[in-house]
Residue frames as a rotation matrix with the C-alpha (Angstrom) as fourth column:
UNK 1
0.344 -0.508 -0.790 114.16
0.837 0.546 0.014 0.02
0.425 -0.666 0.613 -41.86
UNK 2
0.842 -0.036 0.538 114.84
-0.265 -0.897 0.355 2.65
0.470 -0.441 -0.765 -39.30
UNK 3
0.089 -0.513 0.854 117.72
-0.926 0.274 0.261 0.64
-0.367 -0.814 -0.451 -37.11
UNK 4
0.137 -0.449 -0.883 120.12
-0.101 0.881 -0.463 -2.45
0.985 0.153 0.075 -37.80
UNK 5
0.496 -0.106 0.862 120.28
-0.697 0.543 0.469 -4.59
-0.518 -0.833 0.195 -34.14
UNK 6
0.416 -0.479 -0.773 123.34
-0.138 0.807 -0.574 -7.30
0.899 0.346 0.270 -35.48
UNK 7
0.809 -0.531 0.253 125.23
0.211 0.663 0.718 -9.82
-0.549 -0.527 0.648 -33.31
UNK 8
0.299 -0.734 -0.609 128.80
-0.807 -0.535 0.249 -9.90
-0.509 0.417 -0.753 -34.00
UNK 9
-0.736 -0.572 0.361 129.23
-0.558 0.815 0.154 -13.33
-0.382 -0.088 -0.920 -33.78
UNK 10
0.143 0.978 -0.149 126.76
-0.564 -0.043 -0.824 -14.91
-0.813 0.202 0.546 -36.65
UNK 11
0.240 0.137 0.961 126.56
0.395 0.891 -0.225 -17.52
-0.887 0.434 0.160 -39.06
UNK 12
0.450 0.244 0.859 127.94
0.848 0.184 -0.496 -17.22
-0.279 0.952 -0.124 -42.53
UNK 13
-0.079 -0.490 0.868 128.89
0.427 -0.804 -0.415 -13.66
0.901 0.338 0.272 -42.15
UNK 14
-0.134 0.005 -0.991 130.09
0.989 -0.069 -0.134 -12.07
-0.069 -0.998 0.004 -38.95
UNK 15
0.354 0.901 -0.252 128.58
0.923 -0.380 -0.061 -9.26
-0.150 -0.211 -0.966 -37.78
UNK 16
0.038 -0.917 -0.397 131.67
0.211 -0.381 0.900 -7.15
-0.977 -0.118 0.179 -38.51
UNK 17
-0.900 -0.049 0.434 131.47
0.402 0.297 0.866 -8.03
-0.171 0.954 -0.248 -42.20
UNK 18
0.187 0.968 0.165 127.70
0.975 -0.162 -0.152 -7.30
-0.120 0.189 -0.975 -41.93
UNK 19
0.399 0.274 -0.875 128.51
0.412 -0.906 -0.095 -3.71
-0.819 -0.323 -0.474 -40.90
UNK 20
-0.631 -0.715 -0.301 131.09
0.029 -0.409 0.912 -3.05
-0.775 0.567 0.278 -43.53
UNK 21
-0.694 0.384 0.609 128.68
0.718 0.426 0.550 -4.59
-0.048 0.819 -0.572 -46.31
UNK 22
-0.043 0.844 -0.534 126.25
0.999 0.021 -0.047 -2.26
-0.029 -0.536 -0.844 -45.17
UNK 23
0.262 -0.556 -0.789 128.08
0.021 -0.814 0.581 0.91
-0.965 -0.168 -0.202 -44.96
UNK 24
-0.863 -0.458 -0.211 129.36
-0.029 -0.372 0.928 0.51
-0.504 0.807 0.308 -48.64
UNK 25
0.009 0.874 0.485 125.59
1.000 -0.010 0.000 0.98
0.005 0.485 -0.874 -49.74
UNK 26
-0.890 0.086 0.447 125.57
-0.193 -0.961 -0.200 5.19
0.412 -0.264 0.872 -50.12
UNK 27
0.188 0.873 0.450 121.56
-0.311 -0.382 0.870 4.63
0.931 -0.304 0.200 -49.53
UNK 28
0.731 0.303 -0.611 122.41
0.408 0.523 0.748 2.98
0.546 -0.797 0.259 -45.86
UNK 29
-0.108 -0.726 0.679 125.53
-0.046 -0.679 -0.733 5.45
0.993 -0.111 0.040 -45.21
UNK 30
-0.656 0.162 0.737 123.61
-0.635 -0.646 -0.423 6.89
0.408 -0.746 0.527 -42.25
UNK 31
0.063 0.678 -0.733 121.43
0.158 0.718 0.678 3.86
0.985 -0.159 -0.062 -40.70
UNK 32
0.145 -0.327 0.934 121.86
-0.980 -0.178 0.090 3.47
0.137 -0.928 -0.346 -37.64
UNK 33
0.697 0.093 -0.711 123.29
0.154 0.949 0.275 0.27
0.701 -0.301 0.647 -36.08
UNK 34
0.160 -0.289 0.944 123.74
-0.975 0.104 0.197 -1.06
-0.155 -0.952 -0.265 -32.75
UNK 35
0.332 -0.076 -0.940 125.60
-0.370 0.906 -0.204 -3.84
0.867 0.416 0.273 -32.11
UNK 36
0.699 0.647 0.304 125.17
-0.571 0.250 0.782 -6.64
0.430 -0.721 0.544 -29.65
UNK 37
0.456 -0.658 -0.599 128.03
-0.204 0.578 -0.790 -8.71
0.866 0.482 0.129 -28.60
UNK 38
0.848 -0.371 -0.379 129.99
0.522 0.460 0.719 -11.10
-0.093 -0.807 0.583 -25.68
UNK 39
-0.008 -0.995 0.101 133.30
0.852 -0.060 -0.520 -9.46
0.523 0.082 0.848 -27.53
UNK 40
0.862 0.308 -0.402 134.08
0.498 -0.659 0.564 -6.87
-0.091 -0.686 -0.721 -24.59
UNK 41
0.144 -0.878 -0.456 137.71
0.784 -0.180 0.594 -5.94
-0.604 -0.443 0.663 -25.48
UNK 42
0.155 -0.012 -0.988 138.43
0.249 -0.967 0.051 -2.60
-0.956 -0.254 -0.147 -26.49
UNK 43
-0.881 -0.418 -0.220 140.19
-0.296 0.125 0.947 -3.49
-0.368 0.900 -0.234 -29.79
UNK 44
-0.702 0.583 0.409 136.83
0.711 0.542 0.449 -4.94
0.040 0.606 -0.794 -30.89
UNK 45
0.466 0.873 -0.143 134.92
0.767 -0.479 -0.428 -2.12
-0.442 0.090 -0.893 -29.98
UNK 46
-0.110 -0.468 -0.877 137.32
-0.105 -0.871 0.479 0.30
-0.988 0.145 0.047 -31.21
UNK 47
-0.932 -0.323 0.162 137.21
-0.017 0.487 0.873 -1.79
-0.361 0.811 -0.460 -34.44
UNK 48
-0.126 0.957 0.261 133.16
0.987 0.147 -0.059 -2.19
-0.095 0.250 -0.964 -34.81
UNK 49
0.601 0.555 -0.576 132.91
0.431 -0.831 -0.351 1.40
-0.673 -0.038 -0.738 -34.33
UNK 50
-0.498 -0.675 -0.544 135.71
-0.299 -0.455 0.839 2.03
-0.814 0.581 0.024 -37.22
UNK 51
-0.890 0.099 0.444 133.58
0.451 0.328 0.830 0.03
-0.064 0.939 -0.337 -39.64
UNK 52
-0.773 0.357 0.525 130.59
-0.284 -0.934 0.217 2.54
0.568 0.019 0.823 -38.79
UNK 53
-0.248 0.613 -0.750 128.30
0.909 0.415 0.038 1.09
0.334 -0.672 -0.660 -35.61
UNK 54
-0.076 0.090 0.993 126.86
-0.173 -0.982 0.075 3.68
0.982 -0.167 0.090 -34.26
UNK 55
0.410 0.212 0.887 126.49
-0.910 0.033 0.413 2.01
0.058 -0.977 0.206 -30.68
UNK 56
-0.415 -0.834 -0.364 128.09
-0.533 0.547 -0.646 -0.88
0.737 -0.074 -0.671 -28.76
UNK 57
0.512 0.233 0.827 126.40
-0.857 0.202 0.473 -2.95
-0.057 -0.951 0.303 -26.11
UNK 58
-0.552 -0.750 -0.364 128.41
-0.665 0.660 -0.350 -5.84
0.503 0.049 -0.863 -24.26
UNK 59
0.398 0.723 -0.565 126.31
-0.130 0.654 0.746 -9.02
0.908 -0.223 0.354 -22.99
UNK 60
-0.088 0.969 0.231 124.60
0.964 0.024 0.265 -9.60
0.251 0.246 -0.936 -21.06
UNK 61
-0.837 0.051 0.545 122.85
0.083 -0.972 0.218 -6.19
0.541 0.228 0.810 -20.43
UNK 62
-0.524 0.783 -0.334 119.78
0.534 -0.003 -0.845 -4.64
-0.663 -0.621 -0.417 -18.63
UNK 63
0.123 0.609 0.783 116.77
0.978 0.060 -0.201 -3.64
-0.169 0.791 -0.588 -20.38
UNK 64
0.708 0.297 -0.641 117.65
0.477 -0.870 0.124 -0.27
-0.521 -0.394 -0.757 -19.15
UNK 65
-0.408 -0.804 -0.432 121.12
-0.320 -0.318 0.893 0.17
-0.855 0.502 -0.128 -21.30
UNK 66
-0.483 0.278 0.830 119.36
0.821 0.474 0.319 -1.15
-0.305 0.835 -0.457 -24.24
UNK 67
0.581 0.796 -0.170 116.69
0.801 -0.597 -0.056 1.58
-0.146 -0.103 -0.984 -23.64
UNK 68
0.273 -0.828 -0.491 119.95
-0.284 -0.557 0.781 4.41
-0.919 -0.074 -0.387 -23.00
UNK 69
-0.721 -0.680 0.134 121.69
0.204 -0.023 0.979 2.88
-0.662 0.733 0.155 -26.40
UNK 70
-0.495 0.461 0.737 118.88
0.867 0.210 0.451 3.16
0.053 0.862 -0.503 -28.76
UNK 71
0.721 0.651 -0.239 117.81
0.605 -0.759 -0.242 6.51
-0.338 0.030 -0.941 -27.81
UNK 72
0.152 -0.949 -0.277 121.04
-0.019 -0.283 0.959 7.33
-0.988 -0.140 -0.061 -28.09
UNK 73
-0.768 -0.509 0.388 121.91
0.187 0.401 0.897 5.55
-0.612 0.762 -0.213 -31.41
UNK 74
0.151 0.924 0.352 118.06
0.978 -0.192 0.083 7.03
0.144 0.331 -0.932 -32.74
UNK 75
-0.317 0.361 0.877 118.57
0.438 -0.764 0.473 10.14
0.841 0.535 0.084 -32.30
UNK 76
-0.044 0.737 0.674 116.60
-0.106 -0.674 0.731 10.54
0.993 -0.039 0.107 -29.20
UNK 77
0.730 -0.274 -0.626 118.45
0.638 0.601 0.480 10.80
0.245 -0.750 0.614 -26.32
């Protein structure tokens, strides 16, 4: 796995929870993940990007900010 792509907003375990769970692996420390999400308010991104997202996109989106975050959040950009 090179790149986690999570919703925030997700059955069973929000996407929030996902990241944290994730992060307390040491081998997944440094993944990368971008997360997708309708939640646009500042507190929530301030808050996804405390539990260790490495990117933020707000729906909907163009294919072109997708492109711009994931080079970004990869490395290659």
């Amino acid at each position: 796995v090179d790149l986690i792509l999570t919703d925030w907003n997700m059955p069973t375990m929000n996407g929030l929870e996902f990241v944290q769970k994730v992060r307390s692996d040491p081998n997944l420390k440094t993944l990368p993940i971008l997360m997708v999400t309708t939640r646009s308010v500042k507190e929530d991104i301030l808050e996804a990007m405390k539990a260790g997202v490495n990117g933020y996109i707000v729906k909907p989106f163009t294919p072109q900010v997708l492109k711009e975050k994931l080079s970004a959040v990869m490395g290659d950009g």
